[in-house]
C-alpha positions, 0 to 999 in steps of 0.5 A: 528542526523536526524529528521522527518522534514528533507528532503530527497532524494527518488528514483528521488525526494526530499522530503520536510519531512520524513513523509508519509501517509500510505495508506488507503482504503477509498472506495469512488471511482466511480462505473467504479473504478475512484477516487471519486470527493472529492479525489483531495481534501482529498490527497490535504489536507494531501500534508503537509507531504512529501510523500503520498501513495495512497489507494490499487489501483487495477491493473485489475478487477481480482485485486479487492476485495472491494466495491469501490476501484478505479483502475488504467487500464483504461483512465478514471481511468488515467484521475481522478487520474491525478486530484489528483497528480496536488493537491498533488504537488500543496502542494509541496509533492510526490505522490506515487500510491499503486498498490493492487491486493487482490487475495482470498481476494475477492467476486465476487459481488465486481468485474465488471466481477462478476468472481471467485477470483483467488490466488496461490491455490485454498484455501478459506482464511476463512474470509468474506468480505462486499458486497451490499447484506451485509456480506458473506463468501469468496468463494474458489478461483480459482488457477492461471495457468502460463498463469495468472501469466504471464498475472498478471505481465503483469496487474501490469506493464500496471497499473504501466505505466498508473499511471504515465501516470496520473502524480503519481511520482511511484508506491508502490506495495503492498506485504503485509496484506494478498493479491495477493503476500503476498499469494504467500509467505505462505504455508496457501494459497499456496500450488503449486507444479511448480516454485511459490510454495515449497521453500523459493525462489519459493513462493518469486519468484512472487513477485519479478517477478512483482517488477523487471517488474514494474522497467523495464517499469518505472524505479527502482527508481519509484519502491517500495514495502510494506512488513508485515512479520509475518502479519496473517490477512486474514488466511495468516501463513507463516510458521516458515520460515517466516523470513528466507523468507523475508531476502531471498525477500530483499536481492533479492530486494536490487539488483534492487535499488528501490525507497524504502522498506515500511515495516509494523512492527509487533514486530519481532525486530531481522527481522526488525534488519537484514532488516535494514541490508540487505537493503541499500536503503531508508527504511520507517517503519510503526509501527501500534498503534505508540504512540504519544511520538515516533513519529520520534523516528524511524528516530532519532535512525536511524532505517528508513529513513521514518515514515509512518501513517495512521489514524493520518495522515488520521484524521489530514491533518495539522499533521506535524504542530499540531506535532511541536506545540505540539497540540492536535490531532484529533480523527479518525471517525471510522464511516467514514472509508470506503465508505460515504460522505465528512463527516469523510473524508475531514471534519476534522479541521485543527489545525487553524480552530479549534482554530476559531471555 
């Protein structure tokens, strides 16, 4: 029987565990969209699991939506993640950066070009988004012709190469929770009539269009994906062909054998059951609001091959240790969640300090 502590081979890599920290948005970057001074340190801290997922990194200025997410299209975006990937392998983990255009999910006060968010179709998600001047409404975003959808893929590829040009050993490309390919795939945000828009394979088809690119500019086994079927955040519905969808998307991506799937569980067990099925690479399972007591519970039943978390992992940097010693965990600071200090971002004690202090 496997267990979360075992190692396992990924893409081009072996990891030490099978245990990944999800990605998060912290937004603390730099104003330009470089990883902040404390970012070597906070990915650096948590590098005792064995795979780390960066937070929504954006692949172009259209890419972003909130206020201070980094980037990965820019030298100094490539030189300050390059600080990063050293202190992740300095801790003998892998790192992998999520590559997150947001879509509608945006306002122009947030972006550097201060421009109109585009998505698939000109339909406000019905959501408000933090800004300097505080909370406003999402604007109507602006449909994408086929020369963006072009020049999207083409910002993913860039954006793809450039992260390993920074030391990342991959790139997660997020598909999920309400952004930029996840639109694509519900009739609530897209509503074309040309090739992306209608059918099952026309709103999957961006998509894979992005992940075959991403795999043809840095290798398929440098290439994953995050998945959320049935997430309705951001006025996102798919619709009652959702699932039929998503087994049409991983049965297409199956065929590029890529490093991993990610997907985020929502509780449609008979689609995570055919999932497992369609797909026969490495798959990583995220069950947001997992108790303590299943921790690893995924991996021993032969579920997945990889358990991804967020907060405890963002609230615990020695999580795997506190894990096997059975120890208490610390408490997430949800105050410190986006944006801020070091204070509720690489001030949490480990297990050691805690017992000092």
């Amino acid at each position: 029987m496997k267990t979360m502590f075992d190692p396992i081979h990924v893409g081009g890599y072996t990891l030490k565990n099978r245990v990944v920290m999800a990605p998060m948005t912290r937004s603390r970057a730099l104003p330009d969209g470089t990883p902040g001074d404390l970012a070597p340190l906070y990915y650096g801290q948590r590098a005792g699991v064995g795979l780390i997922i960066s937070e929504g990194t954006q692949p172009s200025d259209d890419g972003q939506g909130y206020i201070s997410t980094p980037g990965i299209y820019t030298d100094a975006h490539v030189a300050g993640w390059k600080k990063t990937a050293e202190a992740v392998h300095a801790k003998g983990s892998r790192l992998f950066i999520q590559l997150m255009h947001v879509g509608r999910m945006s306002h122009p006060d947030n972006t550097p070009h201060h421009r109109q968010p585009v998505a698939p179709s000109a339909i406000a998600p019905g959501a408000q988004m933090f800004t300097l001047k505080g909370m406003l409404d999402i604007p109507v975003p602006r449909a994408m012709t086929q020369d963006d959808i072009r020049q999207t893929i083409q910002d993913f590829r860039t954006a793809a190469r450039r992260a390993i040009e920074a030391g990342a050993d991959g790139v997660e490309i997020h598909g999920a929770n309400s952004y930029l390919i996840h639109q694509f795939f519900a009739p609530s945000a897209n509503t074309r009539t040309d090739e992306y828009g209608g059918s099952i394979e026309n709103r999957a088809r961006f998509a894979i269009e992005v992940t075959r690119a991403i795999a043809e500019e840095i290798g398929a086994n440098r290439t994953a994906i995050r998945l959320s079927p049935g997430n309705k955040m951001g006025g996102i519905d798919e619709g009652s062909e959702g699932p039929d969808l998503y087994r049409y998307l991983v049965k297409e991506l199956d065929s590029l054998d890529l490093a991993y799937i990610h997907v985020m569980h929502l509780g449609n067990e008979q689609l995570l059951a055919d999932i497992h099925k369609l797909w026969q690479g490495v798959l990583m399972l995220n069950r947001p609001g997992r108790a303590r007591a299943d921790i690893g519970k995924d991996i021993s039943n032969g579920l997945a091959d990889l358990e991804a978390y967020g907060q405890m992992v963002l609230a615990n940097p020695d999580f795997l240790e506190r894990v096997k010693a059975d120890a208490p965990l610390n408490e997430p600071q949800r105050a410190g969640y986006y944006g801020g200090t070091a204070q509720g971002y690489t001030d949490y004690p480990t297990l050691a300090e805690s017992k000092a202090a």
